[in-house]
C-alpha positions in Angstrom: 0.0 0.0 0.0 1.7 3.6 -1.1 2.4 5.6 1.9 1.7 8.7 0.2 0.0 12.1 1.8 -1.5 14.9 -0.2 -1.9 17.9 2.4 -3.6 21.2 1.4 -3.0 23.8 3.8 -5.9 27.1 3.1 -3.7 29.4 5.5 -5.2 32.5 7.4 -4.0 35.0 9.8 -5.2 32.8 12.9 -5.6 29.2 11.8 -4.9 26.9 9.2 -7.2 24.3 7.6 -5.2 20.9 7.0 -6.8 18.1 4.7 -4.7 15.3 4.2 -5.5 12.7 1.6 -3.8 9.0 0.6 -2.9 8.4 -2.9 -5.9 7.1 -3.8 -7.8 10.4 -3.1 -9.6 9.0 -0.1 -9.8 11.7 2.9 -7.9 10.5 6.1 -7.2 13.4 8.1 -8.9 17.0 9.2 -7.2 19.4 11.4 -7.5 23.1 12.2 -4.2 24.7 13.2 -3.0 27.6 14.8 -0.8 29.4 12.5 2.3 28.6 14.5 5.5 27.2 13.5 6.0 24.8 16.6 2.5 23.9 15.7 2.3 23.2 12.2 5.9 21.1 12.8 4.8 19.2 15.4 1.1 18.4 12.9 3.8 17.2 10.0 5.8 15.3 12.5 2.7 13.0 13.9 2.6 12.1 10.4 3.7 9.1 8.3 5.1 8.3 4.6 5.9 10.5 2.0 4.4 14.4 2.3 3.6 16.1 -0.5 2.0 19.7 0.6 0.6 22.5 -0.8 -0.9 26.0 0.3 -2.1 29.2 -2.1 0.9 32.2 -2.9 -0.1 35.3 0.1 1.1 36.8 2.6 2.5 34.0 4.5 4.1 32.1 1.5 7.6 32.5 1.8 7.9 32.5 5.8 5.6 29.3 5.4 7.6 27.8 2.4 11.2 28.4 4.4 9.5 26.4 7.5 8.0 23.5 5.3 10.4 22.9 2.8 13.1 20.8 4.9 10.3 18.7 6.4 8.3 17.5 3.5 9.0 15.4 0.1 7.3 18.0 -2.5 6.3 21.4 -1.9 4.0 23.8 -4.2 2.8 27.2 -3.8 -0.2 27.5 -6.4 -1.1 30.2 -7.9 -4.6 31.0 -7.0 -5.2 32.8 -10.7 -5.2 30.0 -12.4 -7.0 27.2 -9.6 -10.6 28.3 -11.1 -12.3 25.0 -8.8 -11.8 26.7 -5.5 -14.5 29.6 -7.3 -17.0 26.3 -8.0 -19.8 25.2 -5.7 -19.8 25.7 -1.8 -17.1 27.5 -0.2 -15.3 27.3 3.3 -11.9 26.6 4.6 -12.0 23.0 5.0 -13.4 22.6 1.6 -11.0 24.9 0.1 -8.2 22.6 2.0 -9.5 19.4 0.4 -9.7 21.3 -3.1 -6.0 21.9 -2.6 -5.1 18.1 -1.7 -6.8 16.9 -4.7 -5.4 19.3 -7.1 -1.7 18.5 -6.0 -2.6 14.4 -5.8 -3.6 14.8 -9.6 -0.8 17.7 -10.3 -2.8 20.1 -12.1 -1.7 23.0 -9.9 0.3 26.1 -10.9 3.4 26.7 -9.0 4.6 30.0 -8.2 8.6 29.7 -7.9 9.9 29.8 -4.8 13.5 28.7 -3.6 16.1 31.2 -4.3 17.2 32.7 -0.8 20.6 34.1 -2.3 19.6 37.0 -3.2 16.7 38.0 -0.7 18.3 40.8 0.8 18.6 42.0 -2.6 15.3 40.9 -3.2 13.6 42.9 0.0 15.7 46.1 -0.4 14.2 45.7 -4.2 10.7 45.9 -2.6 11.6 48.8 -0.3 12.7 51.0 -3.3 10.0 50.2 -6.3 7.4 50.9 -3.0 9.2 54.1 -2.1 9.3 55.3 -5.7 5.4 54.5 -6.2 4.6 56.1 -3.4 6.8 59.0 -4.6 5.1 58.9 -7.7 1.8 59.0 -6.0 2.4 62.1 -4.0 3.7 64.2 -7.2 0.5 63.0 -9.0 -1.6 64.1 -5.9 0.2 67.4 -6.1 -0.4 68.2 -9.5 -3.7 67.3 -9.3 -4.1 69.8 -6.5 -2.7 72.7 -8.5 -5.0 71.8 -12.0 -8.1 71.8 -9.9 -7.9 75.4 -9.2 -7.3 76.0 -12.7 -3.7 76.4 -12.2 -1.3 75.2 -14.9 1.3 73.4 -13.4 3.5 71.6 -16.6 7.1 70.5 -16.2 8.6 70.1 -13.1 9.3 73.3 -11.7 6.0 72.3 -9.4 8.5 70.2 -7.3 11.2 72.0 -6.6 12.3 73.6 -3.4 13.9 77.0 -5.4 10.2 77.8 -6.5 8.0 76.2 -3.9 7.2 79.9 -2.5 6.1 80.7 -6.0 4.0 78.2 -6.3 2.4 78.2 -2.8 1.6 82.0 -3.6 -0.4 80.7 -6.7 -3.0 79.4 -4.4 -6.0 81.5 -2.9 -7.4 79.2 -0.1 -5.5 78.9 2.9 -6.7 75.4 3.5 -5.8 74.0 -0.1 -2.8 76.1 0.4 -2.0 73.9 3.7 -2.6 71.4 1.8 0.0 71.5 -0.4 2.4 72.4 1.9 1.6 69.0 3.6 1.8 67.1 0.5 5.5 68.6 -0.2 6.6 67.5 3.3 5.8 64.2 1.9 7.4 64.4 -0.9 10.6 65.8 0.9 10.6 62.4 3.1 10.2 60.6 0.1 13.2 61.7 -1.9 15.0 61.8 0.7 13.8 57.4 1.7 14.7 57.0 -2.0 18.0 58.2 -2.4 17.9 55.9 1.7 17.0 53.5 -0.6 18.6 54.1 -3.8 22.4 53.1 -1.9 21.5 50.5 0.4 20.0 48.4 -3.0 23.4 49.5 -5.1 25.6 48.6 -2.4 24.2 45.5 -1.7 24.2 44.7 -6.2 27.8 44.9 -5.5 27.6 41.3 -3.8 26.2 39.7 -7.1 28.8 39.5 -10.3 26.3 39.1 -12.5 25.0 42.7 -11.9 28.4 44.1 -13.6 27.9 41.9 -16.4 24.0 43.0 -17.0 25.5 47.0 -16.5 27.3 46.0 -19.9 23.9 46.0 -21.8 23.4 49.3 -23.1 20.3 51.5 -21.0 20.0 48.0 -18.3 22.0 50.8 -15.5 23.5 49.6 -12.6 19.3 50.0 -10.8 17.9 48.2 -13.2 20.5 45.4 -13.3 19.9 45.0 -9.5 16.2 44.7 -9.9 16.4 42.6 -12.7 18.4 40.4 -10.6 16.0 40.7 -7.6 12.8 40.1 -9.6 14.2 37.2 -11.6 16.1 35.9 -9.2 18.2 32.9 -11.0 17.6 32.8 -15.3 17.2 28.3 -14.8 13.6 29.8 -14.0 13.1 30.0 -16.8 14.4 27.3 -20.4 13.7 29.6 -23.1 13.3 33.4 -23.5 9.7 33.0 -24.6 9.1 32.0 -20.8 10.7 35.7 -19.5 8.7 37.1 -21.8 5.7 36.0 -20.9 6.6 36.4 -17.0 7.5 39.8 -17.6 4.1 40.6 -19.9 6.1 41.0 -23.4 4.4 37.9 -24.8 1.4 38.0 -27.8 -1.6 36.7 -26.7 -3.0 34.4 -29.9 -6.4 32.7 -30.6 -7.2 30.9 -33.3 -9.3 27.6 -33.6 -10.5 25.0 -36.4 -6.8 24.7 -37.2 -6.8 21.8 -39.7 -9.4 21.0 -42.9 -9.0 18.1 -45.2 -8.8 18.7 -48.6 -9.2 16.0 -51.3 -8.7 13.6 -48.7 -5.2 14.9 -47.3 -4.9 16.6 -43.6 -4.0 20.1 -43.9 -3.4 23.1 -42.0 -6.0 25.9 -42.3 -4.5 29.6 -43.8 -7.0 31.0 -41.5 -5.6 34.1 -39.9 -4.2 33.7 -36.1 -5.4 36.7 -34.0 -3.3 38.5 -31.9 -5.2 39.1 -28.5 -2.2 41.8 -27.2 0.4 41.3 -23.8 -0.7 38.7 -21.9 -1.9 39.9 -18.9 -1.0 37.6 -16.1 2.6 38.7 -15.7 5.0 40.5 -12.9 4.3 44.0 -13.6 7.5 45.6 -11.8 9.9 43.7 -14.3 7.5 44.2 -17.4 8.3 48.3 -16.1 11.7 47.6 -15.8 12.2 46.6 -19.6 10.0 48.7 -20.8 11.6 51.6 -19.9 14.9 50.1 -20.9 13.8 49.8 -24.3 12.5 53.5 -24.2 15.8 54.7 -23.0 17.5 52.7 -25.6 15.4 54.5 -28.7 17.0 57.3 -27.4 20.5 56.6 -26.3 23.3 56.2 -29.2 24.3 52.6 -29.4 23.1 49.5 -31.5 19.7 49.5 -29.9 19.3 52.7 -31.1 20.4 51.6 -34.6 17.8 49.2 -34.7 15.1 51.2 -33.8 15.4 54.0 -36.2 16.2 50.9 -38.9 12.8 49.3 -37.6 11.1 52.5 -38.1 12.2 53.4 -41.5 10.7 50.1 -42.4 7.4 51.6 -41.9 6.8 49.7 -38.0 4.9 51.5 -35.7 7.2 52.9 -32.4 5.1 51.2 -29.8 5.9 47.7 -31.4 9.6 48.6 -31.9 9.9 49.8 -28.4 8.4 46.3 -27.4 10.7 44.9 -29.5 13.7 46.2 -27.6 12.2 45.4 -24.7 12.3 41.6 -25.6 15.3 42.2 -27.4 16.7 43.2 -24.0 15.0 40.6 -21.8 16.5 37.9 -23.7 19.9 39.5 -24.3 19.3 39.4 -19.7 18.7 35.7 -19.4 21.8 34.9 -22.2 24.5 36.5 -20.1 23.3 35.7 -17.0 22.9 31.5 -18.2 26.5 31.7 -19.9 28.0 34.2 -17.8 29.5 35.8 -20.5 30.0 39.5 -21.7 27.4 41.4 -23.3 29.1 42.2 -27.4 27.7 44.0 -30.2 29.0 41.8 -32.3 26.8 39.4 -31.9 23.4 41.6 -32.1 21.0 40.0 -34.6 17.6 41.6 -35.8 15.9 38.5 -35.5 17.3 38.3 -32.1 13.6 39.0 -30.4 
């Protein structure tokens, strides 16, 4: 008889729901734990034969994946996107638990990759500064916003700056919008000054990767984008081909087509019907899609091959937007080949059909 055990864990702030199923699919075990480590240890401990265990990407993932993964045989974090049963039918946490144990006993789950602790710091002090620089973002936009609802033009950047902040403070009528303002450029004072904070704690510690002075080699990449490509991606084995960056960074075509094959006089052929082109996909890391995206815009602009190839791409009649994404898969794959092969970025060996 196969010792095998499928465990879903549905995790929440408090408690855990455990369902634990043989290999046949038959239910054996129901718990409700605290969401403790001693506690969930002790739970995996009591049990016997080969542990397979699964739980839903969140908040807890990664502390929860660190305190699993020595203790158990297999180990997925699913990606809740793409586990459409758990929406189905009746809904609870013990049913959600035994959804989860039957999806990894018949592996059709989506795992989201976890298992790269080298580079968390770089990883965490990534976090802190594309958080800081949203929020930076946020409070500039919130500023402008201000100005333009009293009918003030406020273009450029002038708006920010400390040299004219009088002059721009005088511009406003109402004492309590004026207040306002003058609270929303404290904020952004704290905020540039968190990012520059920021900004040198996440260089400084790039400096402990080599492959972060290989990536600066790429023209427009920039010693901060090489360290967050490096934090986002973590290690390029992720990933076999460059199609799969692409589509984790949202640069892949979404395609539909259907009726693919016809007969004709008796022979199997493939249909000339036309494949459409449904855009980006959409299910993709959205801080690394930014990050080569405004590569590829810096590159249209910087001199260098990349530049080359976009004013070539444009004289044959391509719109910008798709020769920018070019570039930015250009660039993406261009990432994942140096970092594989460890080698030096060269010009030499730029190809058009390259992306």
């Amino acid at each position: 008889m196969s010792s095998e055990k499928y465990i879903g864990l549905d995790v929440h702030q408090a408690t855990i729901s455990v369902a634990v199923l043989d290999s046949t699919g038959k239910l054996i075990m129901e718990s409700i734990l605290e969401t403790k480590a001693s506690t969930i240890l002790e739970f995996l401990a009591g049990l016997r034969g080969t542990l397979s265990v699964t739980f839903e990407e969140g908040t807890w993932a990664a502390w929860l994946y660190d305190l699993l993964k020595p203790h158990v045989a297999e180990l997925v974090v699913c990606n809740p996107r793409k586990l459409a049963v758990l929406k189905d039918g009746n809904k609870s946490d013990k049913i959600d638990a035994r959804k989860l144990a039957e999806r990894l006993r018949l592996n059709d789950l989506k795992p989201v990759y976890h298992g790269e602790t080298g580079v968390r710091m770089l990883r965490e002090l990534a976090r802190s500064y594309l958080t800081i620089v949203k929020d930076l973002s946020r409070v500039m936009n919130r500023l402008k916003a201000l100005y333009r609802s009293w009918a003030i033009p406020c273009a450029g950047r002038d708006v920010y700056y400390q040299r004219h902040r009088s002059e721009w403070l005088g511009k406003i009528v109402e004492a309590g919008v004026r207040r306002r303002a003058e609270q929303l450029y404290q904020q952004l004072d704290m905020l540039q000054h968190l990012r520059q904070q920021a900004r040198r704690e996440l260089l400084a510690e790039s400096r402990k990767h080599r492959i972060t002075a290989k990536l600066r080699q790429i023209p427009s990449l920039g010693p901060i984008r090489s360290a967050l490509a490096v934090a986002l991606i973590q290690t390029p084995h992720r990933f076999r081909t460059k199609r799969q960056l692409w589509a984790y960074s949202g640069l892949a075509l979404e395609t539909r087509t259907s009726g693919e094959y016809c007969y004709l006089q008796g022979q199997l052929r493939r249909s000339k019907k036309q494949i459409f082109i449904r855009g980006l996909n959409k299910n993709h890391n959205h801080d690394l899609k930014g990050l080569f995206k405004a590569a590829a815009t810096r590159a249209s602009v910087l001199p260098g091959p990349f530049r080359e190839f976009y004013l070539r791409s444009l004289a044959k009649g391509i719109k910008p937007t798709m020769v920018r994404l070019t570039l930015a898969r250009k660039i993406a794959a261009i990432t994942l080949t140096l970092w594989k092969k460890g080698a030096n970025f060269d010009v030499e060996k730029l190809k058009s059909q390259a992306a």
